[in-house]
N, CA, C and O of each residue as an XYZ file, in Angstrom:
904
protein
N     -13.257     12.138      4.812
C     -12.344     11.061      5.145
C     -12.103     11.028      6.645
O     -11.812     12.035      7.292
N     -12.238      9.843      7.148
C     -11.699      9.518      8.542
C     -10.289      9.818      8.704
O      -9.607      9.668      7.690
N      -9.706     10.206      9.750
C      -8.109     10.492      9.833
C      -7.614      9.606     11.428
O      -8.353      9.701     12.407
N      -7.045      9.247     11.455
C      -6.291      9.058     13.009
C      -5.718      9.939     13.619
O      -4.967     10.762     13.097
N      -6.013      9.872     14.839
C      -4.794     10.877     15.094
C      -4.473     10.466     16.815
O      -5.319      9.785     17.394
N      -3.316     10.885     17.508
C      -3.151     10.776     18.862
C      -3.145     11.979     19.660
O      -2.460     12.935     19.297
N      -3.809     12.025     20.665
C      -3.952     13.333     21.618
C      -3.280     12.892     22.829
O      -3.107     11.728     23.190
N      -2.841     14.201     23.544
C      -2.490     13.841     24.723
C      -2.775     15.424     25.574
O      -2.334     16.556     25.376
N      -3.674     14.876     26.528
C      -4.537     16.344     27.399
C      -3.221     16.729     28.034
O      -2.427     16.007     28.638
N      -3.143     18.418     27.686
C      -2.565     19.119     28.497
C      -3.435     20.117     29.737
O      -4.619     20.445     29.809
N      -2.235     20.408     30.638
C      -3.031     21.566     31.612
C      -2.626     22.848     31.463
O      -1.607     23.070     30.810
N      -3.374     23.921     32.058
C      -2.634     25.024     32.059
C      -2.449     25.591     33.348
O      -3.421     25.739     34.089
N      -1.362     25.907     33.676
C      -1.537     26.742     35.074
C      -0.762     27.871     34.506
O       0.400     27.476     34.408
N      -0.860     29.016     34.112
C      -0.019     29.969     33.538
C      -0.438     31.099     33.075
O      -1.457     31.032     32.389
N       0.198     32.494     33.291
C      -0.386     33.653     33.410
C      -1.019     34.286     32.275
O      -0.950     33.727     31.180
N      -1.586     35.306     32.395
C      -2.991     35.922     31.166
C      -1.919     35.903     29.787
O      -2.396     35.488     28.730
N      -0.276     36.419     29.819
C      -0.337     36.816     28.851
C       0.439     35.495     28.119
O       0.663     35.457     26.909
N       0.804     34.433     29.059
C       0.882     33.114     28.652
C       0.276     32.220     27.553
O       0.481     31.642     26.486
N      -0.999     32.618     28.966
C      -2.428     32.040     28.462
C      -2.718     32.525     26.431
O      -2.880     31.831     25.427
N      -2.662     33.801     26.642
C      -2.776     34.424     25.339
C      -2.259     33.534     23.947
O      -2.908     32.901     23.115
N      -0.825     33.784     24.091
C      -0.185     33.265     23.155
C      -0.335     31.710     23.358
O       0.212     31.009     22.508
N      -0.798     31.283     24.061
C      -1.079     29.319     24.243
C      -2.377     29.231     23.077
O      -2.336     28.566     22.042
N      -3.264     29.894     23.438
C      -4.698     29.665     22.702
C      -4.688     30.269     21.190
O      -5.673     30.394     20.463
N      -3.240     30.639     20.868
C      -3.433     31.070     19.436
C      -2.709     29.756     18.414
O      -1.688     29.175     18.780
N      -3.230     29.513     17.462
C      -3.083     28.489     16.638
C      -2.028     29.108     15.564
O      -1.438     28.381     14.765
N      -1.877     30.276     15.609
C      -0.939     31.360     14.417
C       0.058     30.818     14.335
O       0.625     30.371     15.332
N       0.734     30.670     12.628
C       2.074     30.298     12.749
C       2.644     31.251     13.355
O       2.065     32.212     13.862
N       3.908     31.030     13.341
C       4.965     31.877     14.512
C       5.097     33.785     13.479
O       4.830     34.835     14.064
N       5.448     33.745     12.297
C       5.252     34.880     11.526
C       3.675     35.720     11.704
O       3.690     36.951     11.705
N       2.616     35.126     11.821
C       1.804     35.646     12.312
C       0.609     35.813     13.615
O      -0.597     36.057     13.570
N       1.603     35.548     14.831
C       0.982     35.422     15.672
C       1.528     36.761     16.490
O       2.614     37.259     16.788
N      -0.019     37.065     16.688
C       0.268     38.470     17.122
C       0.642     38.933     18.573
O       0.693     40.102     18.957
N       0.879     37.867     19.267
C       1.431     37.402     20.703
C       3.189     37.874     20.742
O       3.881     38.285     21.673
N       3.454     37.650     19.546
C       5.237     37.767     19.209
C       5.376     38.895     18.659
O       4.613     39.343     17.803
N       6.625     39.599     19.220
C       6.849     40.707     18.720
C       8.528     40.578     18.573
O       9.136     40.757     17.518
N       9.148     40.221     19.888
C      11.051     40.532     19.222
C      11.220     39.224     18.026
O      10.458     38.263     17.917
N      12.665     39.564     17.043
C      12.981     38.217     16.871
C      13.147     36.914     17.278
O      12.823     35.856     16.739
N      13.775     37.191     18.448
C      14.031     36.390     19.406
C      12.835     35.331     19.899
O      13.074     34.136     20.074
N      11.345     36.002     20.126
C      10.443     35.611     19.837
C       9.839     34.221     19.009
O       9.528     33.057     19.262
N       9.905     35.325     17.653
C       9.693     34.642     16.630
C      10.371     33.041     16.308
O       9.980     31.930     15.950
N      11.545     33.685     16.662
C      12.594     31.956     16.229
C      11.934     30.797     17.181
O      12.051     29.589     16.972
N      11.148     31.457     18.373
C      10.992     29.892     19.281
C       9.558     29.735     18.999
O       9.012     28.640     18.867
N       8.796     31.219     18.887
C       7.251     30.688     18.491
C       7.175     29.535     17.567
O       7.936     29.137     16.686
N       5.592     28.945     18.197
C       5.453     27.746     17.280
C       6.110     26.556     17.375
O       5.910     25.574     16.660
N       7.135     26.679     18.533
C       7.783     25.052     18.232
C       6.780     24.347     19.920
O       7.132     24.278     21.098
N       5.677     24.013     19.308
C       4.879     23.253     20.380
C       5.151     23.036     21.314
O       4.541     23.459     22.296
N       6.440     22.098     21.378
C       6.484     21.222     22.584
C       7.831     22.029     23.052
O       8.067     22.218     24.245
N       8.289     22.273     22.496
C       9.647     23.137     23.293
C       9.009     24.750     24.182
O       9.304     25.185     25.295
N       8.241     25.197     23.325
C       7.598     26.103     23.928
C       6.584     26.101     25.105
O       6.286     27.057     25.821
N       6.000     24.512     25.167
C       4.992     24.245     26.498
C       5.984     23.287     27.263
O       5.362     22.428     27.887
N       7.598     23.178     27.411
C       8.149     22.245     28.091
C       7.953     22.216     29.384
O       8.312     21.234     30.034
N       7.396     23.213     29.924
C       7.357     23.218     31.807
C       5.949     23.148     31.897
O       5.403     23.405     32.970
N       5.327     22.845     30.944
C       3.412     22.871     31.148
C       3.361     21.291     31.649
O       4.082     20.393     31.215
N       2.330     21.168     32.674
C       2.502     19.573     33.212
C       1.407     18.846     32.005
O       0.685     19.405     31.179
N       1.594     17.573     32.252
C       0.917     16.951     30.995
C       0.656     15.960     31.572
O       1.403     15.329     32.319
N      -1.055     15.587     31.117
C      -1.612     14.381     32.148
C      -1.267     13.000     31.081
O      -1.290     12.903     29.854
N      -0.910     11.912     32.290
C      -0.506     10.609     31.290
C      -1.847      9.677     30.646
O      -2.195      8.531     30.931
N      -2.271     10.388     29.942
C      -3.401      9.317     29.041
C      -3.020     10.311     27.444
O      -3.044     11.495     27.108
N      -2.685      8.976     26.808
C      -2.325      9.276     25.231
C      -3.730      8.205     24.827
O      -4.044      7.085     25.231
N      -4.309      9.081     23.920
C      -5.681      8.521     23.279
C      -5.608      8.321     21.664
O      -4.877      9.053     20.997
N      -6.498      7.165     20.986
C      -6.802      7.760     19.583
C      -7.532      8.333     19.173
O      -8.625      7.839     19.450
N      -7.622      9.240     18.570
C      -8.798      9.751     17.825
C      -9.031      9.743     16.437
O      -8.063      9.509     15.715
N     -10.212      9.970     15.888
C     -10.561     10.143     14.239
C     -10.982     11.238     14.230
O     -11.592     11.788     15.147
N     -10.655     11.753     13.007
C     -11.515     12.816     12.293
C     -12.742     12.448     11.623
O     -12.782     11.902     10.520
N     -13.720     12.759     12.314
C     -14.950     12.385     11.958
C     -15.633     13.401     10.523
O     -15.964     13.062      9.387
N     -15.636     14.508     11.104
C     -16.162     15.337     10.351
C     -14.911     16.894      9.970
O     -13.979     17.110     10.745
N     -15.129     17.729      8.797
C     -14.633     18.996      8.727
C     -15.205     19.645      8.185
O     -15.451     19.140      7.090
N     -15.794     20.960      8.339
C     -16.672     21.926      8.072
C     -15.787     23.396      7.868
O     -14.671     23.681      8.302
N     -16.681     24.159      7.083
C     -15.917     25.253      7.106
C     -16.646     25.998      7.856
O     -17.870     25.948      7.732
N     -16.164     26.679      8.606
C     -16.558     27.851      9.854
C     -16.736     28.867      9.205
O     -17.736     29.582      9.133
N     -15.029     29.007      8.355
C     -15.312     31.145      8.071
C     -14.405     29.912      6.760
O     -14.268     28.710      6.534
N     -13.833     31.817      6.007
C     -13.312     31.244      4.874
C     -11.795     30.987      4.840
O     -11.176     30.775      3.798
N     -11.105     31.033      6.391
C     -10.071     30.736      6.656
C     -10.298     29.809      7.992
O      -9.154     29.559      8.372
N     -11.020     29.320      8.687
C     -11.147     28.496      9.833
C     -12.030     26.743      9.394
O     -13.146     26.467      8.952
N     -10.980     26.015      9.754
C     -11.885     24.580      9.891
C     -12.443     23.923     10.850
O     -11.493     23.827     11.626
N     -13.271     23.427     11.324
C     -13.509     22.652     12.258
C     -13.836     21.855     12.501
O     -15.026     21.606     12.311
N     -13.110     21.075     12.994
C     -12.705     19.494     13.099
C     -13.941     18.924     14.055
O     -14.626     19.764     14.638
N     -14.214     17.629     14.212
C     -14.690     16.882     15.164
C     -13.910     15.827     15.478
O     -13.724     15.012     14.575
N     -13.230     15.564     16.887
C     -12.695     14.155     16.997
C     -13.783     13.231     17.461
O     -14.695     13.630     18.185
N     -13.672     11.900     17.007
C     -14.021     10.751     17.628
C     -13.394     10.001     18.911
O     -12.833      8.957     18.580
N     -13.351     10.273     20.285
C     -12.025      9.805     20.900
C     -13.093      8.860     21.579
O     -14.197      9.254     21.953
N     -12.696      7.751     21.676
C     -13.273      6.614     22.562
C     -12.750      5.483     23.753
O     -13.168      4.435     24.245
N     -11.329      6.567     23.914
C     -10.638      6.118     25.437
C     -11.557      6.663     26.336
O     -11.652      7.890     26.359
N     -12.316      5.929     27.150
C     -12.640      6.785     28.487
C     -12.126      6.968     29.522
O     -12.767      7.000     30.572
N     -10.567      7.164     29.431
C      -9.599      7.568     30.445
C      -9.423      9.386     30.026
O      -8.886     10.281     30.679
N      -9.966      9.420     28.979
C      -9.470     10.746     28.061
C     -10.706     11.716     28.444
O     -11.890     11.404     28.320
N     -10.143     13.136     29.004
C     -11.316     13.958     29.541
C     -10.442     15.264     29.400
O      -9.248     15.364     29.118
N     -11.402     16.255     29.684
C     -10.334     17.495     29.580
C     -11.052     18.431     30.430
O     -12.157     17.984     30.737
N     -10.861     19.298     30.796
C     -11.552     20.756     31.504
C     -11.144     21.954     30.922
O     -10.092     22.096     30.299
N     -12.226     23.068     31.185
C     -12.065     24.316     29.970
C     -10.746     24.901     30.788
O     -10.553     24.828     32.001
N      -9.865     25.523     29.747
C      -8.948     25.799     29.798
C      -7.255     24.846     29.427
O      -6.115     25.289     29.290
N      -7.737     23.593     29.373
C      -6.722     22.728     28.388
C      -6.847     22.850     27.194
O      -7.631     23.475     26.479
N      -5.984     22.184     27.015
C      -5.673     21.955     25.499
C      -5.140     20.502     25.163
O      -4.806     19.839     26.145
N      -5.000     19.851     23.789
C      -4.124     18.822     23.958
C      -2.951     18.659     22.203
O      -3.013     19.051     21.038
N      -2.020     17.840     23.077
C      -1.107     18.069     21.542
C      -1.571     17.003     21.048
O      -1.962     15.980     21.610
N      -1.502     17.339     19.714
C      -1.947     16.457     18.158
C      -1.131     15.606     17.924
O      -0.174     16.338     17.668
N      -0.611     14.201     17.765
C       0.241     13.764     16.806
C      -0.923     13.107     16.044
O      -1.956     12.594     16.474
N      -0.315     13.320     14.384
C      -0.544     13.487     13.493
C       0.044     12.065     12.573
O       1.271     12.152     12.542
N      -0.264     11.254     12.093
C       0.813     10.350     11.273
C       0.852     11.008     10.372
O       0.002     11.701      9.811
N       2.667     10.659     10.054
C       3.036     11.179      9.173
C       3.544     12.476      8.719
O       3.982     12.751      7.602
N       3.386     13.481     10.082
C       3.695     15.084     10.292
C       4.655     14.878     11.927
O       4.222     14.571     13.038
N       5.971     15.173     11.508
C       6.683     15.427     12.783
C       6.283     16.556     13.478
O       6.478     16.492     14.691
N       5.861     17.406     13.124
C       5.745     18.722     13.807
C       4.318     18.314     14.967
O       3.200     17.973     14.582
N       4.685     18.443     16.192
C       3.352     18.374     17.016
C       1.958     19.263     17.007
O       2.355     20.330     17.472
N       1.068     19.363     16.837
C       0.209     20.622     17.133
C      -0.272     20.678     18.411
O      -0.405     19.699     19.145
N      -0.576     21.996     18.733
C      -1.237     22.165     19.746
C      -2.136     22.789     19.871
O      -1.920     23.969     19.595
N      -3.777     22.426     20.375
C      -4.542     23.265     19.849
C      -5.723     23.053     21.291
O      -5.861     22.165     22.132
N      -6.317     24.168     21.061
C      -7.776     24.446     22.319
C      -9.225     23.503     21.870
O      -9.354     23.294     20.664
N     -10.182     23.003     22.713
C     -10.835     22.731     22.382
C     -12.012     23.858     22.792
O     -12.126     24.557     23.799
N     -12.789     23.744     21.658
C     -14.240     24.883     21.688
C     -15.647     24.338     21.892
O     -16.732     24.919     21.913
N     -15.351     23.179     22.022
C     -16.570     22.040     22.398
C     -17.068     21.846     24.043
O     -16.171     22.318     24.742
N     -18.040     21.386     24.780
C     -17.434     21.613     26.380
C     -17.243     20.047     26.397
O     -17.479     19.127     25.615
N     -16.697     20.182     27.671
C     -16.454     18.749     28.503
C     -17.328     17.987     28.408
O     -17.037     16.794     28.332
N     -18.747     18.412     28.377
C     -19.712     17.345     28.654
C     -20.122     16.825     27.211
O     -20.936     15.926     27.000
N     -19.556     17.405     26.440
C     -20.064     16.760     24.946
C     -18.849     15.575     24.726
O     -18.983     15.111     23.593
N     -17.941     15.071     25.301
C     -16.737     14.570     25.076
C     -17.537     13.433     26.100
O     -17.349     12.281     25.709
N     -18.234     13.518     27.107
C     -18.258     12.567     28.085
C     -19.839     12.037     27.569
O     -20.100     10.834     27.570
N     -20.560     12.773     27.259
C     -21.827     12.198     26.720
C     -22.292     11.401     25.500
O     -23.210     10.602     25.317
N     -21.009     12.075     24.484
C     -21.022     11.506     22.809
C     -19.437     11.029     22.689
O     -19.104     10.485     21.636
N     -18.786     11.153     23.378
C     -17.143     10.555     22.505
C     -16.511     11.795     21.852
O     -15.305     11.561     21.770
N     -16.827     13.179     21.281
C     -16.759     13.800     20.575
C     -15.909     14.830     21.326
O     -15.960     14.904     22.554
N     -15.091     15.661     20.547
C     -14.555     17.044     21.179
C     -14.560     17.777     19.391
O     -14.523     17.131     18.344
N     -14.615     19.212     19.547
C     -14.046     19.998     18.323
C     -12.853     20.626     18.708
O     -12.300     20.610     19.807
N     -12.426     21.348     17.355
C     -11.268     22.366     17.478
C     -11.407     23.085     16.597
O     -11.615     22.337     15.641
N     -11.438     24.234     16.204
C     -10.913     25.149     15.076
C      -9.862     25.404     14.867
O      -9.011     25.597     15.735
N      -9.659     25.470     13.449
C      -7.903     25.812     13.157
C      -8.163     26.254     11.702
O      -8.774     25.905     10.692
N      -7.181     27.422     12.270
C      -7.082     29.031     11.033
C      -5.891     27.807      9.788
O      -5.032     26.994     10.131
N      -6.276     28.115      8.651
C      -5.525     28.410      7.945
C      -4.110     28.655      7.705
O      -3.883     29.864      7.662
N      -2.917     27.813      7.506
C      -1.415     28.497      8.035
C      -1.124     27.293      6.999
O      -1.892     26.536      6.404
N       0.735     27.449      7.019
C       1.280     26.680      6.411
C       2.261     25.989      7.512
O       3.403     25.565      7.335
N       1.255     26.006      9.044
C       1.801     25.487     10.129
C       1.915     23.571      9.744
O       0.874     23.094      9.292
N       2.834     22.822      9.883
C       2.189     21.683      9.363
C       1.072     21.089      9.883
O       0.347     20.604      9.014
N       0.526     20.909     11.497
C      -0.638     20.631     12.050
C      -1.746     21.400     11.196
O      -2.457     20.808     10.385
N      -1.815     22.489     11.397
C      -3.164     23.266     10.662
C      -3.056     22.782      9.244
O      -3.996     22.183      8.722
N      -1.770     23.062      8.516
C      -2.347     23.044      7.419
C      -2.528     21.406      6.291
O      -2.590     21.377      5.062
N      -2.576     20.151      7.323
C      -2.384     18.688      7.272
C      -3.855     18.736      7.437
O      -4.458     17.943      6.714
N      -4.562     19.461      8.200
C      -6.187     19.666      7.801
C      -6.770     20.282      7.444
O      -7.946     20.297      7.807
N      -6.326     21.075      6.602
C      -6.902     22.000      5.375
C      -6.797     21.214      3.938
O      -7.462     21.300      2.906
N      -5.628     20.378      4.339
C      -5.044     19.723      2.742
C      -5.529     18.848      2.738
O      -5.728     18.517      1.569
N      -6.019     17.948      3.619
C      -6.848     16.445      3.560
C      -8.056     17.073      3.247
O      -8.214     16.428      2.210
N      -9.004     17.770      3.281
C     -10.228     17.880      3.111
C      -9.975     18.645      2.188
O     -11.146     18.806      1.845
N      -9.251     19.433      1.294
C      -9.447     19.882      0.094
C      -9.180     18.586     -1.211
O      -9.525     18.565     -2.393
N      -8.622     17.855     -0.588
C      -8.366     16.390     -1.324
C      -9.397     15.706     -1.453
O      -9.669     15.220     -2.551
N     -10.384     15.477     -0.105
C     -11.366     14.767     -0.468
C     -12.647     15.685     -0.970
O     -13.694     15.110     -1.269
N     -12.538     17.176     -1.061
C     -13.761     17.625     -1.352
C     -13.453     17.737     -2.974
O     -14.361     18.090     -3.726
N     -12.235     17.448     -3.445
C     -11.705     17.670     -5.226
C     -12.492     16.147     -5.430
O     -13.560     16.217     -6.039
N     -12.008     14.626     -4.921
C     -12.317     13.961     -5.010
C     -14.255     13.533     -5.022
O     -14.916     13.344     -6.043
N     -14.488     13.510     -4.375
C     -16.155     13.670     -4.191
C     -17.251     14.702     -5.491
O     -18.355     14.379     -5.929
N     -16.582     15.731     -5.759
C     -17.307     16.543     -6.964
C     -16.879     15.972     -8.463
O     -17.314     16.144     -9.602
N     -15.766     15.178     -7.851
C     -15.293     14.948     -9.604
C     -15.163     13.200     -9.628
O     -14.339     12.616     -8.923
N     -16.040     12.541    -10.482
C     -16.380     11.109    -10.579
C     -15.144     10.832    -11.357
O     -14.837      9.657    -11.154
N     -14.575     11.225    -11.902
C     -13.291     10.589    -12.732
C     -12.133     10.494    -11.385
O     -11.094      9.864    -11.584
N     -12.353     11.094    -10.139
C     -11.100     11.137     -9.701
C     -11.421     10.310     -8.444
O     -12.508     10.374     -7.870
N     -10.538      9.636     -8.111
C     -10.271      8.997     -6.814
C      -9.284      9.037     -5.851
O      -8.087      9.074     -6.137
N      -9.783      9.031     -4.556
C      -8.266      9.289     -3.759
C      -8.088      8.174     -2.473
O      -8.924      7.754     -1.673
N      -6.713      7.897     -2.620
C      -6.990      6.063     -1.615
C      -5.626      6.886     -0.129
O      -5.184      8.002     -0.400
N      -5.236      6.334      0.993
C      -4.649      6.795      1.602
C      -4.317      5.652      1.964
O      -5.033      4.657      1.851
N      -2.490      5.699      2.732
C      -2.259      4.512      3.260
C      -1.264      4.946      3.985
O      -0.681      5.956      3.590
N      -0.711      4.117      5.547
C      -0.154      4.876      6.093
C       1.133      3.377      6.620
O       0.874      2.174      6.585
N       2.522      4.066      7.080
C       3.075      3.134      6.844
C       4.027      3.181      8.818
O       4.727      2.335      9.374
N       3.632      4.344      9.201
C       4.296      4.252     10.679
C       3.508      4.017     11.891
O       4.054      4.109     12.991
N       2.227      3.711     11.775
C       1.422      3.275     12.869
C      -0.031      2.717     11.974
O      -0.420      3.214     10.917
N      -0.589      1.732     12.604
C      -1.806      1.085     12.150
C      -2.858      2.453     12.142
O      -2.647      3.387     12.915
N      -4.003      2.460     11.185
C      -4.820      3.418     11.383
C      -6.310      3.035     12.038
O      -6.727      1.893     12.234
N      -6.871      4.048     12.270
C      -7.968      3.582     13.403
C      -8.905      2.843     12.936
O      -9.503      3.337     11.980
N      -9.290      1.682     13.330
C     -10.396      0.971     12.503
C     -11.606      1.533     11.948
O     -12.367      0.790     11.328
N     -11.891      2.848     12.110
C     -12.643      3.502     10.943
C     -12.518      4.264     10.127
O     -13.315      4.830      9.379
N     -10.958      4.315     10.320
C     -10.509      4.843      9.027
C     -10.311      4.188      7.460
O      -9.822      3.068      7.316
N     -10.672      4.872      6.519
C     -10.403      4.605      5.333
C      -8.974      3.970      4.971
O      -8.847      3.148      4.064
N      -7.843      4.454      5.813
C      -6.806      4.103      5.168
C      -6.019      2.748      5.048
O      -6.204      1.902      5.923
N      -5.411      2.569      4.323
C      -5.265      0.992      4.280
C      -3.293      1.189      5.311
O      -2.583      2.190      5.211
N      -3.003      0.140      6.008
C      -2.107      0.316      6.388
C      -1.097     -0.582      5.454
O      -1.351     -1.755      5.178
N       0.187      0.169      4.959
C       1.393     -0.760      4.947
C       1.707      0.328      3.606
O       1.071      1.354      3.362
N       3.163     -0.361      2.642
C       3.091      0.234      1.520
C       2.695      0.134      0.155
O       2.507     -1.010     -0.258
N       2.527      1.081     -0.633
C       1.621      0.624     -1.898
C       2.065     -0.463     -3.088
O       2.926     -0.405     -3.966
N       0.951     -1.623     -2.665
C       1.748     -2.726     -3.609
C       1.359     -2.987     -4.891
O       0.354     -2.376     -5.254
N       1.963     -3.853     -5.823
C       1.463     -4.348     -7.169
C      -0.146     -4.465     -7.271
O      -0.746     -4.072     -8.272
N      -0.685     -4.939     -6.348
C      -1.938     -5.307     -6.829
C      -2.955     -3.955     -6.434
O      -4.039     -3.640     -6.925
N      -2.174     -3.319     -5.380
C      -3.201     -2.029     -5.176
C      -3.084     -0.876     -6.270
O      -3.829      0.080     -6.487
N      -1.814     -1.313     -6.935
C      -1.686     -0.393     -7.994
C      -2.689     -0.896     -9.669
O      -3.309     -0.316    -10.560
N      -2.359     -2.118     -9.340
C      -3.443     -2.969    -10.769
C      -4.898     -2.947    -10.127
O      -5.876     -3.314    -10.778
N      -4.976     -2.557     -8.989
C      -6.977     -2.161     -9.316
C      -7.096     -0.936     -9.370
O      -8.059     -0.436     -9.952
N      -6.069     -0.131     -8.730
C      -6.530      1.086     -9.252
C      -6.445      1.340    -10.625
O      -6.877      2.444    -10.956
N      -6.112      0.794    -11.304
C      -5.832      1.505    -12.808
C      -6.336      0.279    -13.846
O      -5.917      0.271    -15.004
N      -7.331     -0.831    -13.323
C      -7.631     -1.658    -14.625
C      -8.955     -1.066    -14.951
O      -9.689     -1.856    -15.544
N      -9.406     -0.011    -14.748
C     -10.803     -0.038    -15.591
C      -9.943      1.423    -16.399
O     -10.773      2.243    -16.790
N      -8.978      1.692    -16.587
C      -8.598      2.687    -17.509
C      -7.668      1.756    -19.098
O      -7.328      0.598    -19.341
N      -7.609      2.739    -19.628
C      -7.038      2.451    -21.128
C      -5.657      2.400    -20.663
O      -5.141      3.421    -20.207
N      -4.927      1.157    -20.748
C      -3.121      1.601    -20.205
C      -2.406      1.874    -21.659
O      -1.188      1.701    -21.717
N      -3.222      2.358    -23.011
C      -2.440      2.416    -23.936
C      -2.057      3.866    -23.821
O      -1.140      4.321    -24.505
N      -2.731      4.592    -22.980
C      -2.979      5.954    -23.165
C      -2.736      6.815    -21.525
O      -2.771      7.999    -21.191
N      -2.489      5.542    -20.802
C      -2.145      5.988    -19.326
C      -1.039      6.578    -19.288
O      -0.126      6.014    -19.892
N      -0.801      7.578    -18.752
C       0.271      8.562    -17.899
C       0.153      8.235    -15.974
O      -0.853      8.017    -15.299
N       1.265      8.300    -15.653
C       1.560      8.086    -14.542
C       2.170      9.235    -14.040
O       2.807      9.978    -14.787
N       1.992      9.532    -12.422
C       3.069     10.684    -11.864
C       2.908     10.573     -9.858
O       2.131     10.624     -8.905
N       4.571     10.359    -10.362
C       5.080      9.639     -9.450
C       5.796     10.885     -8.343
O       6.563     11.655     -8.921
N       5.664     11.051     -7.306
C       6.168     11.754     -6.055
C       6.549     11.398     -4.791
O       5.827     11.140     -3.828
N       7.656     11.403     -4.866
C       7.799     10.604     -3.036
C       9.539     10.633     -2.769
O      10.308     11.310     -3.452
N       9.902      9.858     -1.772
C      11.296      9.759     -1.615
C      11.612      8.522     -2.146
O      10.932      7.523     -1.913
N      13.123      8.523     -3.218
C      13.973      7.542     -4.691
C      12.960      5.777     -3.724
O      11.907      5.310     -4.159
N      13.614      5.298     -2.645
C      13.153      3.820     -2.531
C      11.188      3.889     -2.987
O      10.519      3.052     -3.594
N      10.834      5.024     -2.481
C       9.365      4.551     -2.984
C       9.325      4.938     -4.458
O       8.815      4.037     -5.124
N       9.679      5.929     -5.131
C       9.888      5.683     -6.645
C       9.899      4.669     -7.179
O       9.067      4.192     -7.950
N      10.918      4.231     -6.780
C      11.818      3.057     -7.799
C      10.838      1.597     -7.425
O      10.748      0.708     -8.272
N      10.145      1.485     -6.087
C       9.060      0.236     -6.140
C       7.865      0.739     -6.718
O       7.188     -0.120     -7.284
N       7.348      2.091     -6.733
C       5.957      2.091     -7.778
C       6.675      1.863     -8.832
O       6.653      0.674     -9.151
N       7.411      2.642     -9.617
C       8.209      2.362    -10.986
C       8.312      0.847    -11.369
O       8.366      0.441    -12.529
N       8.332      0.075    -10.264
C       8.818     -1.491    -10.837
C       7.788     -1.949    -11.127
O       7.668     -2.604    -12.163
N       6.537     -1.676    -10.100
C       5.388     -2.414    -10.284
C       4.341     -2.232    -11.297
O       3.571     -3.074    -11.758
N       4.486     -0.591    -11.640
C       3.671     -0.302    -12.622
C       4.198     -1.080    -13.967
O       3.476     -1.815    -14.641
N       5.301     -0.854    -14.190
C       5.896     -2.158    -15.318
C       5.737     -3.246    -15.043
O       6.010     -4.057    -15.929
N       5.357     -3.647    -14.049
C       5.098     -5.114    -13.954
C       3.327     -5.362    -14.430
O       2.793     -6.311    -15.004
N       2.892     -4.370    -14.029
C       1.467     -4.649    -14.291
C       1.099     -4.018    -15.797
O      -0.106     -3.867    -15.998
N       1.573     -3.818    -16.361
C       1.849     -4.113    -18.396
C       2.013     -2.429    -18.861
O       1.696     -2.156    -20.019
N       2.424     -1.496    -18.106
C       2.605     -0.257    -18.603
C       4.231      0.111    -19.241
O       5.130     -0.650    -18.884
N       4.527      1.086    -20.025
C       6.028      1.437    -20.207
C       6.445      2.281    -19.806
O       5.845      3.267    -19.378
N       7.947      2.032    -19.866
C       8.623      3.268    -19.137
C       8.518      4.298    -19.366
O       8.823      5.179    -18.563
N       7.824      4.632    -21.117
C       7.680      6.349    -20.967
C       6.332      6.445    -20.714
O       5.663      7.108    -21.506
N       5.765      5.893    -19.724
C       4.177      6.133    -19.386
C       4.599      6.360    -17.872
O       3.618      6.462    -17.135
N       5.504      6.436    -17.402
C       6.272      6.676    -15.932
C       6.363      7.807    -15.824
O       6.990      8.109    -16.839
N       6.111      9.004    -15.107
C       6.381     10.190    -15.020
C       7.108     10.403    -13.298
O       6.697      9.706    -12.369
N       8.209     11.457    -13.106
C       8.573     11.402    -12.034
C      10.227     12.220    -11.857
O      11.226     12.096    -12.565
N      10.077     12.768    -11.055
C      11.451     13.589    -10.378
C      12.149     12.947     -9.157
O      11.519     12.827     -8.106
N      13.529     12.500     -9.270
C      14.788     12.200     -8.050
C      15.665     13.408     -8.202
O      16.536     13.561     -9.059
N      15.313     14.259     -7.242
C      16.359     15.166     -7.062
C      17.143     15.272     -5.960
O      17.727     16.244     -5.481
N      17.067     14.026     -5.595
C      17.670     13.813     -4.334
C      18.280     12.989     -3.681
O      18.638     13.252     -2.533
């Protein structure tokens, strides 16, 4: 699956053992850069933690083109970035926004400069964590690799706080009556089960629509605990 995403090149001017803990992707519990508590409580908060790092003004889009598995805990990404204001030199990095994940990431690139200026392309690796950046691309590609082996299953994406990149798959806006009646007219609705997850206003509009498009209420499945 294609993903969007926004980068913005950082610099580094900052000492070895700086440097250290900058280039580690570890959530804050396991990054071996941190040792007091004190530590710990600020590791990991991206942007509070690089607040005096200077930051060059070009915000770019990118796609996720490709994800591969490296090791059996590392992914690696390929962006598509096709601002050519957008460049980097070894030793940056740039932060991730992510739709749909408040948490910023921040991550190194392992690709060189000249593959970014010759093809559009940069990589990144990223370990495994329940960091939300890292682990927002571990969970999309275990989604589409469930999807792809198994012909009964399908998976659609749609995004509702920024347009997505025109080669992305995802459809922008929220999920309506009719995107819900094609997904589900080549199934039996005598025998359909539904299951519903999200926050009560998006509940309660899939809930309406799926009854609107000829299913019943105990074919509705779903939790408001909130």
């Amino acid at each position: 699956m294609k993903q969007g995403l926004y980068l913005m090149r950082k610099c580094r001017n900052l000492n070895k053992n700086w440097m250290a803990r900058s280039l580690s992707n570890a959530p804050p519990e396991v990054d071996t850069g941190v040792s007091t508590e004190t530590e710990k409580a600020s590791a990991g908060k991206h942007l509070k933690f690089t607040a005096t790092s200077p930051r060059q003004p070009v915000v770019a889009t990118a796609v996720v083109t490709e994800v591969r598995l490296e090791s059996p805990a590392v992914r690696g990404i390929t962006l598509q970035v096709d601002n050519p204001d957008f460049s980097f030199k070894a030793g940056q990095w740039i932060d991730m926004f992510i739709p749909g994940i408040e948490t910023i990431g921040g991550f190194s690139m392992y690709s060189s400069p000249n593959q970014l200026a010759e093809k559009g392309t940069l990589e990144l690796g990223i370990k495994f964590s329940k960091w939300p950046p890292a682990f927002w691309i571990h969970d999309q590609e275990v989604l589409d690799t469930i999807s792809s082996n198994n012909p009964n299953m399908e998976v659609q994406y749609f995004t509702t706080r920024s347009m997505p990149p025109k080669s992305s798959n995802a459809k922008y806006g929220h999920i309506t009556q009719e995107d819900l009646k094609s997904a589900v007219e080549s199934l039996d609705l005598s025998v359909l089960k539904t299951f519903i997850c999200g926050p009560p206003p998006m509940i309660e509009k899939v809930n309406e629509n799926l009854l609107a498009i000829g299913l019943a209420q105990n074919q509705l499945i779903y939790e408001k605990w909130w």
